[in-house]
N, C-alpha and C positions, 0 to 999 in steps of 0.2 A: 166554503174553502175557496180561496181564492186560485188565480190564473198557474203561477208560481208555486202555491203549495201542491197542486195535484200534477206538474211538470216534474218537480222534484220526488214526490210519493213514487211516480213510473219510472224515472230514472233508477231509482232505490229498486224498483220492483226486478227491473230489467239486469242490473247489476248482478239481486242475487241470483234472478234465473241462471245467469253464464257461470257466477262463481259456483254455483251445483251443479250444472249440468258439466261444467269443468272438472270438480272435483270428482264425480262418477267415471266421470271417463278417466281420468288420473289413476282410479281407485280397481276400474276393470282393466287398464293397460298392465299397473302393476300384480292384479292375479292375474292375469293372462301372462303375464313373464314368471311370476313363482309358480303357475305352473307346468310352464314351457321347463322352466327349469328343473324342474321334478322330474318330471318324462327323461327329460334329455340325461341327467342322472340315474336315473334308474336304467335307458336304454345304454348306460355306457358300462355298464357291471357286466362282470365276465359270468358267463356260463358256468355250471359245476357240474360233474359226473364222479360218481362215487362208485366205483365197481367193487364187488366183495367177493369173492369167492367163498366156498365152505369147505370148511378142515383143509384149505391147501397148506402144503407143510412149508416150511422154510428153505429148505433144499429142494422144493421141486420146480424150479424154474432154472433155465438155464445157463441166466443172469445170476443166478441166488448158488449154482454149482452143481446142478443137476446134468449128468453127462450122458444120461440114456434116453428119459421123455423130451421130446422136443416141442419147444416151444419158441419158432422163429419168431413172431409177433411181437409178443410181449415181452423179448432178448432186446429187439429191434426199440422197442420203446423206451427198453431201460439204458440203451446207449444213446438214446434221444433226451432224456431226462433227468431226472435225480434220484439216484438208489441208495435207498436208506439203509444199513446194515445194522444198526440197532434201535429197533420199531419193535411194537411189542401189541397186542389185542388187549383188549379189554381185560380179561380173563381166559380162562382155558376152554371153557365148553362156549355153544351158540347160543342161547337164549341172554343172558346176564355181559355175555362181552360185547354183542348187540345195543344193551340197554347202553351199555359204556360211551359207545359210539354215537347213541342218537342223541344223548344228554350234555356229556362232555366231564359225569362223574363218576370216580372210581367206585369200585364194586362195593368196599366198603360205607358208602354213603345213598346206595340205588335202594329201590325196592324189589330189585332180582338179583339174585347173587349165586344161583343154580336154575338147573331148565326146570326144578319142580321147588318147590316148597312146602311148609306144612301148616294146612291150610285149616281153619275152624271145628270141622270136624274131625279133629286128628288126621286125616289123607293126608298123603303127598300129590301134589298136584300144581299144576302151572299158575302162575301169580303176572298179573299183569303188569303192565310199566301205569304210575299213579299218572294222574291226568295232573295233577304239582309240578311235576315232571316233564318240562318242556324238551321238546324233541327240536332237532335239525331242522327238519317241515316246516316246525310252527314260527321259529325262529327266522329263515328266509322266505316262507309265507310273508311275516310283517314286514319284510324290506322289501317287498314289491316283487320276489319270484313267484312262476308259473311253480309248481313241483309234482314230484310225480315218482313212485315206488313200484318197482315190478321186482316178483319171485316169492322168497320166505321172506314174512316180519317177525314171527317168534314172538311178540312181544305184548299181544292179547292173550282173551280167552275166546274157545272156538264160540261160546252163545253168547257170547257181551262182543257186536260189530263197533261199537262203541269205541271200544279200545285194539279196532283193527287199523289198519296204515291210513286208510280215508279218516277218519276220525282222528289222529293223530299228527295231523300238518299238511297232506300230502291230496292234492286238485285230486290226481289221478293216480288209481292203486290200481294195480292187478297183483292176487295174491294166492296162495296156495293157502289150505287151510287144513286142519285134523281134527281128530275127535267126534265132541258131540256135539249138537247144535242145541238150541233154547228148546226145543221141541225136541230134546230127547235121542233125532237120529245121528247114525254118524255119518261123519264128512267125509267125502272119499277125497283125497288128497292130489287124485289127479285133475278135480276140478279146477278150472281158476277163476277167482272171483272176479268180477271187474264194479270199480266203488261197493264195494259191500256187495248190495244183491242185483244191482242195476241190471248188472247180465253176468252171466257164467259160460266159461269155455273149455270143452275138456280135451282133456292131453292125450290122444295118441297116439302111443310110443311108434307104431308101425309108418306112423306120416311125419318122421323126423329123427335124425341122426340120435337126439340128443334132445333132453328135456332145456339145456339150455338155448339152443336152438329157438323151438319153440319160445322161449321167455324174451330173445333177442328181437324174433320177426315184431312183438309188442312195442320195445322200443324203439324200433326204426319209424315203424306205422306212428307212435308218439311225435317223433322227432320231426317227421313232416305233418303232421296235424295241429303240432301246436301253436300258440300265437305268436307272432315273430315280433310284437309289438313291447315282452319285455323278458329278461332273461330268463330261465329255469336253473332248476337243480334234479337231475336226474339220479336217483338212489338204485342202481343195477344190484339186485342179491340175488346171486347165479347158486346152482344146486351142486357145480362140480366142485372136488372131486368127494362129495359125501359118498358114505360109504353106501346108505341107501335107498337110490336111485330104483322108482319103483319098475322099471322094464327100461333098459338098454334096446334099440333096434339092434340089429346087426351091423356088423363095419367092418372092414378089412385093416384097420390099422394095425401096426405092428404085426401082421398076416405073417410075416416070419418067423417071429417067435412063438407060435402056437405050439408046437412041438416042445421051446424051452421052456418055457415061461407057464404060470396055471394060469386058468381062463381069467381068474379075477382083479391076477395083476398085469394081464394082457388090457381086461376093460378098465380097470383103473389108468396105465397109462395113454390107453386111447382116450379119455375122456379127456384130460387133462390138456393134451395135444386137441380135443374137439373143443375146450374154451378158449384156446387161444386163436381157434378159428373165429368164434363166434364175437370174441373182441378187435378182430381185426374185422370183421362186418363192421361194428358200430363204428370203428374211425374211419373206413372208406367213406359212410355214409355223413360224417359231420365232416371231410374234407369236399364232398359232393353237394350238402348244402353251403360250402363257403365257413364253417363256423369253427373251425376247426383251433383257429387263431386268438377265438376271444372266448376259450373252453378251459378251463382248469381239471385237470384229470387225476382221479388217484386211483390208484388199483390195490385190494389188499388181501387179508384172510382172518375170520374171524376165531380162527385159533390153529393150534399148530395140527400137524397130519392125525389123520385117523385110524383106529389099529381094531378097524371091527370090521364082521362079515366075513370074516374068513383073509380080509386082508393083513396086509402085514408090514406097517409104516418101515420097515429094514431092509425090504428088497430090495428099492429105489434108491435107500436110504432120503427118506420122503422129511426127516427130518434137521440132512443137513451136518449129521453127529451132533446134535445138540442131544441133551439129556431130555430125555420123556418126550411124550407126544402129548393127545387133547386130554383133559380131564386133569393133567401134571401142568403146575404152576414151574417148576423147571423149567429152563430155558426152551427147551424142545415144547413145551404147553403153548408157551404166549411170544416168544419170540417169532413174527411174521416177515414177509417180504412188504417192502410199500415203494411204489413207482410213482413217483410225481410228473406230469406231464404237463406241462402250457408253453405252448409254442410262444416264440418268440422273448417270453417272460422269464421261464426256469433256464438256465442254462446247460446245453446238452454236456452229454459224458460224464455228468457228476457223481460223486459217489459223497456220501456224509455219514458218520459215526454218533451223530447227535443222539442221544435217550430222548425217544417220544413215544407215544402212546397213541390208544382210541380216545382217549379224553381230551387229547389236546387236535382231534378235526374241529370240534364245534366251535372253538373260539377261535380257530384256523377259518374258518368260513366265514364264521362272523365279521371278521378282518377282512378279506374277501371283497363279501359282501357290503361293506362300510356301514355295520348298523351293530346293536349291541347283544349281548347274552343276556336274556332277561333273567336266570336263575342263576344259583352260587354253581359254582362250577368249579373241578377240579384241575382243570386243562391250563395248559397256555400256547398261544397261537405261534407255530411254527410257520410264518410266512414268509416270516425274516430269511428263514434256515432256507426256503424254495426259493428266493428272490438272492442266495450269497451274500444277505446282510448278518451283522451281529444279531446274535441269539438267546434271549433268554433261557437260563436252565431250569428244571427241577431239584428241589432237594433230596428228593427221593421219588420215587415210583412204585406204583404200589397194588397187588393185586388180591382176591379173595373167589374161593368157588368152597360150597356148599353142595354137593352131590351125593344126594339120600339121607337117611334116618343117622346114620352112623357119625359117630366123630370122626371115624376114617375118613370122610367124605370131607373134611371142613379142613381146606388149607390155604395159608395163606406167603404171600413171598413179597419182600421190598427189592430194591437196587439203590443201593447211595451211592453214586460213582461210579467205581470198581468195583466194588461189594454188592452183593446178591444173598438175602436173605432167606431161609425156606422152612416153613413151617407147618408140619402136617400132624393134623390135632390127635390121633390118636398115638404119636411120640412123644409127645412133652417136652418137644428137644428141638432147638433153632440151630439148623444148617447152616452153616458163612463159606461162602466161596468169591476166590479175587476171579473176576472175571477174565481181567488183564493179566491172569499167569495161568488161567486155569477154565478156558471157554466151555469147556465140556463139563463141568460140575462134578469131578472126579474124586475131588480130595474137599474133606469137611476141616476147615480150621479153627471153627469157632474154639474151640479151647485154647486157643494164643492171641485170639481181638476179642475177650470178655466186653473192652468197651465198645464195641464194634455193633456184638450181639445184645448188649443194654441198649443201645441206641434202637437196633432193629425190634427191641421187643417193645421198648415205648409205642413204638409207630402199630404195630400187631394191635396192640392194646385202644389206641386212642384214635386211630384209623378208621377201626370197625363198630361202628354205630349197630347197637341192640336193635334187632328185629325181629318179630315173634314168627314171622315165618320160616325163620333162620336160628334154630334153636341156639347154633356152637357161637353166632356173630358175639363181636364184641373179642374174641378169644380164647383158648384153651389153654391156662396155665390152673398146675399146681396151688392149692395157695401153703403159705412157709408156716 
């Protein structure tokens, strides 16, 4: 090889050296900016907090027209935000309007649709949420949230951990639990679990006001422990005002009224007045971390007031004068309060009329979030409705519970509109009330809108998918 040819080979050599070692570097600056840019996106999504209360009724807040329980806090928030006047739960009972809420599908398409079902062995007995069945967790898990469930989940079985809140989306659970365990004993329910069995802490009634209390101190201690590196979603499921709370400490609230009032509607509205404490902790504490700003906040209930334990949803009028309470798909059943909060984002003092549900949080979040619903889902994202932009509607709304052996138990209710459908299986007979002339569910019309009630019995019919845990699903009609 001559002088020339081996000048030229090194030249060639040296070329490509730089055109590689240039291209590497070209190829590491550009993943190093997608994924600077990933970060910096993910660090710019806002916060979520989902508070729930149990069995609060419609009427007992005193934004919602409650004029005896006091409730400064949560009054204060709802003139800070967006107060929703016609919002509605899942369904009527906790377990199944639950399931509504974490999936984003009405009852008729879940796989719980009562707190028990009937199970292989002919029992009735509690039915898990199917792992098909993608949750809220699992869903802002994939878009890059921290997440995290403290209180009741409802939504397992006590010896399958599998299908408790850690197992179903959620970093960090602390959870109350009942029943049996896989080894047969049972669960005392003052435990709380923390991830499954990692550790256990038990509840105290005599070292705390309130068993929500106790559930709050967890997520404060959350709130500064977690990583600040990328957003969360915090799922708060408080125990008030259920009817029962396994030991109340003592308290002096309402101390006046002991004389009027009977002890249990004394500790009913003390409680009610002690969650509003215990949620004005949680916003002191993310206005003290600075987070306050970049936090989306909802506050709800997962079905209307409760009429057990000797209480008595009409003292208070706990439900608002709407028709029925928990277990009744009637407006008093599933008609809820819901407070939207994000500072600087929602606009204060607002009040909205909009029909929405528990099915429409998840692809509300999803939106949110900027990422997708990975299952079919029944919902549509009201973020529009919290931002004062146009809003998609529903064509309907739609609910189902199944509670016991009995057909009595299996009822179902739509809303088209105006119209409110009701249908409870052991009548044979679909209810029609205009909501707009008639809130309280007083006067049945259906025998003057025939087409009204053919519409609402299509939906009854093709709504509710057959499920053999659900003997009545699908529907209770006659055949001609």
């Amino acid at each position: 090889m001559n002088k020339l040819s081996i000048i030229r080979s090194k030249a060639f050599l040296l070329l490509f050296v730089l055109a590689l070692t240039f291209s590497c570097e070209e190829k590491e600056q550009k993943e190093y900016t997608l994924k600077k840019e990933t970060v910096k996106k993910v660090l710019d999504k806002p916060n979520i907090i989902f508070l729930l209360a149990d069995d609060l009724g419609y009427g007992e807040l005193g934004s919602y027209g409650q004029e005896i329980i006091k409730t400064p806090f949560l009054d204060d928030v709802a003139s800070k935000g967006l107060r929703f006047t016609d919002f509605y739960a899942g369904t009527s009972v906790c377990s199944p309007s639950r399931a509504v809420l974490m999936t984003g599908k009405h009852t008729g398409h879940l796989s719980i649709r009562g707190n028990k079902g009937k199970l292989s062995d002919k029992r009735w007995g509690r039915v898990a949420l199917k792992k098909s069945e993608t949750t809220i967790g699992e869903m802002l898990q994939g878009a890059g949230y921290q997440t995290a469930m403290i209180g009741k989940w409802h939504l397992g079985m006590p010896e399958d951990m599998s299908t408790w809140a850690k197992g179903r989306g959620f970093d960090y659970a602390i959870q109350e639990q009942w029943g049996e365990s896989k080894k047969g004993n049972v669960i005392d329910e003052r435990v709380h679990w923390v991830n499954n069995n990692e550790d256990s802490i038990f509840y105290n009634y005599n070292n705390y006001k309130c068993l929500d209390e106790f559930r709050t101190n967890f997520a404060l201690d959350y709130l500064d422990e977690k990583s600040d590196d990328k957003p969360y979603f915090l799922y708060m499921s408080y125990r008030i005002p259920h009817a029962h709370e396994f030991f109340l400490s003592k308290n002096d609230l309402y101390g006046d009224k002991i004389e009027e009032w009977p002890e249990i509607e004394r500790r009913h509205a003390a409680r009610i007045t002690m969650l509003d404490e215990q949620i004005k902790r949680l916003f002191d504490k993310l206005e003290k971390r600075g987070e306050l700003e970049n936090t989306l906040i909802l506050i709800s209930s997962d079905n209307g007031p409760t009429n057990e334990n000797h209480h008595s949803y009409k003292f208070f009028n706990s439900s608002g004068s709407l028709k029925g309470y928990k277990r009744d798909v009637y407006e008093g059943g599933v008609r809820v309060p819901l407070i939207a909060y994000w500072k600087g984002k929602i606009k204060e003092g607002q009040t909205t009329d909009h029909p929405s549900t528990f099915y429409d949080i998840m692809p509300t979040l999803a939106e949110v979030a900027d990422t997708k619903v990975t299952n079919q889902i029944d919902g549509i994202s009201i973020l529009p409705e919290l931002l004062g932009k146009p809003q998609k509607k529903h064509d309907f709304l739609y609910w189902e519970i199944q509670e016991g052996a009995s057909v009595k138990g299996f009822r179902q209710a739509t809303r088209i509109g105006k119209w409110k459908a009701v249908r409870y299986g052991n009548n044979y007979h679909t209810e029609l009330y205009n909501l707009e002339a008639d809130l309280y569910e007083k006067n049945d019309i259906s025998g003057n809108h025939q087409d009204i009630v053919e519409q609402a019995n299509t939906i009854f019919k093709t709504e509710s998918v057959k499920d053999l845990h659900f003997p009545y699903s699908g529907g209770v009609f006659k055949n001609k």
